[in-house]
N, C-alpha and C positions, 0 to 999 in steps of 0.2 A: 314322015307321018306321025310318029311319036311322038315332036316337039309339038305339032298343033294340039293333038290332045291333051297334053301336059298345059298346054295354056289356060285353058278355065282353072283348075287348081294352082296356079300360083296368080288369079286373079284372087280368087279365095282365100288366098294365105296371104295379101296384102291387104285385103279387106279387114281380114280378123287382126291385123295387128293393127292397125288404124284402128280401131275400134278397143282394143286391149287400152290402148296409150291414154286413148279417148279419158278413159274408165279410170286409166292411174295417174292421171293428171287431175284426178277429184272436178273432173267437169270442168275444166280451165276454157273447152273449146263448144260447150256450150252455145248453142245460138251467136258465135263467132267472138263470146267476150268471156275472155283468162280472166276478170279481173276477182280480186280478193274479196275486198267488202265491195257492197252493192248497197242500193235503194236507200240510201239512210237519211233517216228524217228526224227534225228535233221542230216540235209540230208547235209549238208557241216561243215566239220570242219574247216575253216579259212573262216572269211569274211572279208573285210576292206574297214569300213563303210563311206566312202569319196564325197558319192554323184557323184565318178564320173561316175556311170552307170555300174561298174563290180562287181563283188562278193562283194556289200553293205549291201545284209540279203541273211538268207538262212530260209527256212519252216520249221516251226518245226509241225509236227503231232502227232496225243496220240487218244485213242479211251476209251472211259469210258462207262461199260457194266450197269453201274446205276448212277443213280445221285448223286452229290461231288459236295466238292469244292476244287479247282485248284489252286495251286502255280506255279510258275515258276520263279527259281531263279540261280543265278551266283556266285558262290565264287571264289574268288583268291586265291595266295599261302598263303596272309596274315590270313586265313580264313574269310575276310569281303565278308559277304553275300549284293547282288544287287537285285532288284526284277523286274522281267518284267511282272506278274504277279501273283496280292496274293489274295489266299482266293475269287476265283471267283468260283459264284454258275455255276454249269454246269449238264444238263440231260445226260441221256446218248447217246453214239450215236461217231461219230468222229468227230475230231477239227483239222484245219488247220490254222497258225498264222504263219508270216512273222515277224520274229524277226532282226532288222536292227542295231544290236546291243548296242538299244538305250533303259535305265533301269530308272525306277523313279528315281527322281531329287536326287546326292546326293552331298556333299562338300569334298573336297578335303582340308587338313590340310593349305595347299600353299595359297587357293583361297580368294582374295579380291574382290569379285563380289558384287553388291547390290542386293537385292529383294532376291526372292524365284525362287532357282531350279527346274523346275515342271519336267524334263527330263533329260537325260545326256547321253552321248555313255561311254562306257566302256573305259578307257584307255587300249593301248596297251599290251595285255599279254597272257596268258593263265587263262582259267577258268574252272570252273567242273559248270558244267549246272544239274538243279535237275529239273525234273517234279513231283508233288507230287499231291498226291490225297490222300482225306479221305471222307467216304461217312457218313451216316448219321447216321449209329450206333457207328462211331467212327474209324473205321476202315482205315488205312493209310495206302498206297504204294505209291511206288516212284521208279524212273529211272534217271540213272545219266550218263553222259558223260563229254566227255571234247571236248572244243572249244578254238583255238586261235583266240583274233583283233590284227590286224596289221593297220598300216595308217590311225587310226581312227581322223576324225579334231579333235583335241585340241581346237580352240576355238569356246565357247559358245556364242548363239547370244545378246548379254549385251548389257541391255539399259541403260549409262553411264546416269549419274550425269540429272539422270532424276528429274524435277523442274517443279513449279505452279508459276507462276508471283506475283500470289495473291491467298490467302485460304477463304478468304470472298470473294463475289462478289455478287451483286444484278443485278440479271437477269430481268431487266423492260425499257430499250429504255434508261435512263434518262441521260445518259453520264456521270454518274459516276460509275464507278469501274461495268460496263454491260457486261464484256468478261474477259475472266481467258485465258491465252499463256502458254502453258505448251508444255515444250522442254525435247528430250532426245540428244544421240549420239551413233549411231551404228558405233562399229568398224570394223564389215564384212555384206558382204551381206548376207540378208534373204529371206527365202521366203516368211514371211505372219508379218504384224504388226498389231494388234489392238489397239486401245486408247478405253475407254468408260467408263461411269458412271455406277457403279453397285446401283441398286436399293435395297431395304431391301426386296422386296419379291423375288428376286433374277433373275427379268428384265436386259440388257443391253439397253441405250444407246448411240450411238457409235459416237464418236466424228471426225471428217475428218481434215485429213492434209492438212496442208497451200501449195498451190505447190509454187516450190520456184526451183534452180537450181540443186538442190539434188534431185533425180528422189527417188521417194517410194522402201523401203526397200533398196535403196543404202548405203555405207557406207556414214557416215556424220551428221549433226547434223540437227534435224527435230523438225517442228515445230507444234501444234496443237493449234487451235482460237474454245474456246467454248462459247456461247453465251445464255444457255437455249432453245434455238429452238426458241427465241421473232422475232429474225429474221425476220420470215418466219409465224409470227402469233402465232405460238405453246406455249400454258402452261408451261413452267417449272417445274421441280420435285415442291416438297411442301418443304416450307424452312424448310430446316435441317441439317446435316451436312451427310454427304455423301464418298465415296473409290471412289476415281479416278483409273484406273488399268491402264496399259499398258503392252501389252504380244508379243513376240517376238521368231518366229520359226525359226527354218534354216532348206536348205535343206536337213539334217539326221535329222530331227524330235527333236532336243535340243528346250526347249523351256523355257522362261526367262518371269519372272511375278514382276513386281514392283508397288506398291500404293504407295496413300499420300491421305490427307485429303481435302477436299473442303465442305467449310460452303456454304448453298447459303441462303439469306436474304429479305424480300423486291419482292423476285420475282413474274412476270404476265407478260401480256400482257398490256400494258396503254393503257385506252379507256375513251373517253369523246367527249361528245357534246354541244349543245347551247342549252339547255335545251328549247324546245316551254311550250309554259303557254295553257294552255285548251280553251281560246278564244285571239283570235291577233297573232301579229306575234313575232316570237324569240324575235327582237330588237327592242324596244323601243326608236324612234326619240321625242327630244324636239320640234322640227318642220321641216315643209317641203320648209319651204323658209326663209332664215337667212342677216339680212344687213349685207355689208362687216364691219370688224370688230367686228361683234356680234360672240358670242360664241351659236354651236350646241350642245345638250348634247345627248348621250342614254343612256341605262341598259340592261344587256342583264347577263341570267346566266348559269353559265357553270355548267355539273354535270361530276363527275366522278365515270361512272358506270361501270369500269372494277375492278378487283382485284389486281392491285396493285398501291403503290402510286403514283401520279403522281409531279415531281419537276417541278417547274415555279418561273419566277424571273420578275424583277419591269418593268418597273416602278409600284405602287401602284396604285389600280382603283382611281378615283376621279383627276388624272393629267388631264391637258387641254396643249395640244398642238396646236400653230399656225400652222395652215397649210400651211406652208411651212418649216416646224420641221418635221423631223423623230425620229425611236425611236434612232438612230446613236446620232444625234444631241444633244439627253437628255445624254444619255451616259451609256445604256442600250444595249451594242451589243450583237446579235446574240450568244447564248450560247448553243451548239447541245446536243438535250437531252429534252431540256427546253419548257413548252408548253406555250403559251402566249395567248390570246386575243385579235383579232388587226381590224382593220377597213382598206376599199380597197377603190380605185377605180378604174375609168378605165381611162388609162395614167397615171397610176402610174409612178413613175422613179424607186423609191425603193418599192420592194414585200410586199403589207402590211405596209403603211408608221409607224401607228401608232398601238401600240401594250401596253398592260397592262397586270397585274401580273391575277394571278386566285386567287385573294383574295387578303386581309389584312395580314400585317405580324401576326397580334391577330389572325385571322382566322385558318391560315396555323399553321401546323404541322412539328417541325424542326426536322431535321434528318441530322446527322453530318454536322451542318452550314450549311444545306440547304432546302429551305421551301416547302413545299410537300400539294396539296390537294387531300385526303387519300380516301380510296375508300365508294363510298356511300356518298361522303360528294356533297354537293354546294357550288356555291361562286355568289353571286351576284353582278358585275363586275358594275362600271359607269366611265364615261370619258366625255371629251367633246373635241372639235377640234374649236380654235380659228379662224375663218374666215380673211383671211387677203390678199385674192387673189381668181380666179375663180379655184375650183380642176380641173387638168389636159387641162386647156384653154377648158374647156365645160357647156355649161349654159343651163339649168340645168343638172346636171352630177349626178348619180347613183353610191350612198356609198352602201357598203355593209359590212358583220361583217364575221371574217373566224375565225378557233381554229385551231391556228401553233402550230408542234412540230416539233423544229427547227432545219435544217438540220436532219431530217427525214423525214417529210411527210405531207401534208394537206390534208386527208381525203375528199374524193367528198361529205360525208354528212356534212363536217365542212366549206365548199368552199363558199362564195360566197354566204353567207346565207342572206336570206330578203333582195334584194336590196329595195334602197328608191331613187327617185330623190331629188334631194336639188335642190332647186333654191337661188341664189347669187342673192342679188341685189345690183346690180352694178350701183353707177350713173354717169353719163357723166363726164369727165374727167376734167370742170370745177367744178363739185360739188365732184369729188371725196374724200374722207378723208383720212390724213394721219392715220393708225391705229398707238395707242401709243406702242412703245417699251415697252418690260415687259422680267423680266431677267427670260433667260433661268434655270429652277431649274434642272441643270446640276449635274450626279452621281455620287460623290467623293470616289474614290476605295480606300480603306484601303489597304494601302501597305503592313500592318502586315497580312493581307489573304492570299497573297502570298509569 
């Protein structure tokens, strides 16, 4: 009597396992069909992938009853296999992909392209199309057809005789070698171009085009101005050497990848000030009231507290200029980039008459024949301004001390710093004194520097 009762439950405990199996066999037993892929359709057989809006792709569909992974690929009559895609993980379930009959990047025996093909359209022909699946115990199917391209573009969007001006560059303001020009030449129109620095953790970035009379992605020759970001304030990568990329789409989806190398060197932001002392002010005046022809002296020191180095040129602390000498007159002009030192006033003619180096040449720090105060360092500046007229026709007139970097910028905390008045003493134009001439020590340029 107990084994008939016991019969309904182990009808029950066959059922549940039949049904467990059912459930771990990922639906293999379904409506009576194991099989892997199902339903797949490739819904037009001719496309001709021209961009110009008519049969350019057609849908391809496939339904996978468990989880695989996915090929989909092209062969020709040569048997050369294309890939539109390989080896992609997929659950189960259905898939829908628009195939425009553009297959990872391949070369053609003919082609003298530079860079990497990362896409391509198929050339003209017939091909036998394969969808393949193989799921996780190993198991493979596959469905195959045939598709003709007709009218596909021929050409790819090629970034010609793409070039760096320069593979070093120090990204820091100082006017030398501060921006890298890198130029390509597109021979047809595109839809999308990027330029951009790839970083080693695998960051972009992106570099902008110069506008110029060649409108973006047009055909023509195109220009990019990279500068580190100092521009605009911004840090620069950390010097190292770095992949320049430029990548290049058309409207059928071809797309065109070309690098090159770029060291960057030297790079920051340049930052510096007039260093104040813990009691007084920035500048130190020899005095507040000077006989004409007596000489005024100060001291005043600059730090530079950014990260990168900073170039400055002479004249040398310690010169004394008449006042009515500029730094022109010594023979120190204006050099963009360059930070200087300089004393003001007000009725100036010339911005900053007189201007000094940020150091000693012993002090400074030469970097390709050019003298640099490096970061973290000081310079202890001294000068003086030989009296030899009223500054600016004003008695007593208000010097002050500013930190140029030239054809850049003066910084509102470098502007204008500590004014002082001077007073001239001027006497009557009977007692006046001829001040004695004294030869300008005028800057003699080595013709072998340039």
């Amino acid at each position: 009597m107990s084994t008939k009762r016991s019969t309904p439950f182990i009808v029950l405990a066959i059922a549940a396992v039949v049904v467990l199996a059912a459930v771990l066999l990922g639906g293999r037993l379904l409506n009576g069909d194991d099989s892997l892929l199902r339903t797949v359709v490739v819904r037009d057989s001719l496309i001709t992938p021209n961009a110009d809006g008519v049969a350019d792709a057609t849908p391809i569909s496939y339904e996978l009853s468990r989880n695989a992974t996915v090929s989909i690929y092209f062969e020709d009559a040569a048997g050369d296999r294309f890939f539109f895609r390989q080896d992609k993980a997929r659950g189960a379930g259905q898939y829908e992909v628009l195939f425009s009959g553009v297959v990872d990047g391949y070369r053609l025996a003919t082609d003298e392209i530079a860079g990497e093909i990362l896409s391509r359209l198929l050339r003209d022909g017939d091909y036998t199309w394969t969808i393949e699946a193989t799921d996780f115990d190993g198991v493979t199917e596959r469905q195959q057809g045939t598709i003709t391209i007709a009218d596909a573009d021929p050409q790819l969007p090629e970034l010609r005789n793409f070039t760096l001006d320069r593979h070093t560059f120090t990204p820091n303001r100082d006017g030398i070698d501060d921006r890298v020009l890198m130029q390509f030449y597109l021979p047809k129109e595109v839809a999308d171009v990027r330029v951009f620095v790839q970083l080693p953790e695998g960051g972009e970035l992106p570099i902008a085009e110069q506008e110029r009379d060649v409108p973006a992605n047009s055909p023509g020759r195109h220009y990019y101005d990279y500068e580190g970001g100092v521009d605009n304030g911004e840090t620069p990568p950390p010097d190292g050497v770095y992949t320049v990329v430029a990548q290049a789409q058309d409207a059928e989806g071809q797309r065109i990848r070309v690098t090159d190398e770029l060291t960057i060197q030297h790079g920051g932001v340049p930052r510096a000030d007039i260093f104040p002392p813990p009691t007084g002010n920035s500048v130190q005046w020899s005095a507040t009231a000077v006989a004409l022809c007596d000489t005024i002296t100060f001291t005043m020191t600059v730090e530079n507290y950014g990260n990168a180095p900073i170039r400055t040129t002479g004249p040398e602390p310690g010169i004394v200029y008449d006042s009515d000498w500029n730094y022109n007159t010594l023979g120190w002009f204006t050099e963009s980039g360059a930070w200087r030192a300089a004393i003001g006033f007000e009725n100036e003619i010339t911005n900053y008459p007189y201007r000094w180096a940020l150091g000693s040449a012993s002090e400074l720090e030469e970097i390709d024949g050019h003298l640099y105060l490096m970061p973290g360092q000081r310079a202890v500046i001294t000068g003086g301004i030989r009296v030899t007229g009223v500054f600016g026709n004003r008695n007593p007139q208000p010097l002050w001390a500013g930190l140029i970097h030239e054809d850049v910028q003066i910084t509102e905390f470098n502007n204008r710093v500590d004014p002082q008045s001077i007073l001239v003493d001027v006497p009557d134009a009977a007692h006046r004194p001829e001040c004695e001439p004294r030869e300008i020590p005028i800057r003699v340029l080595d013709p072998a520097a340039n």
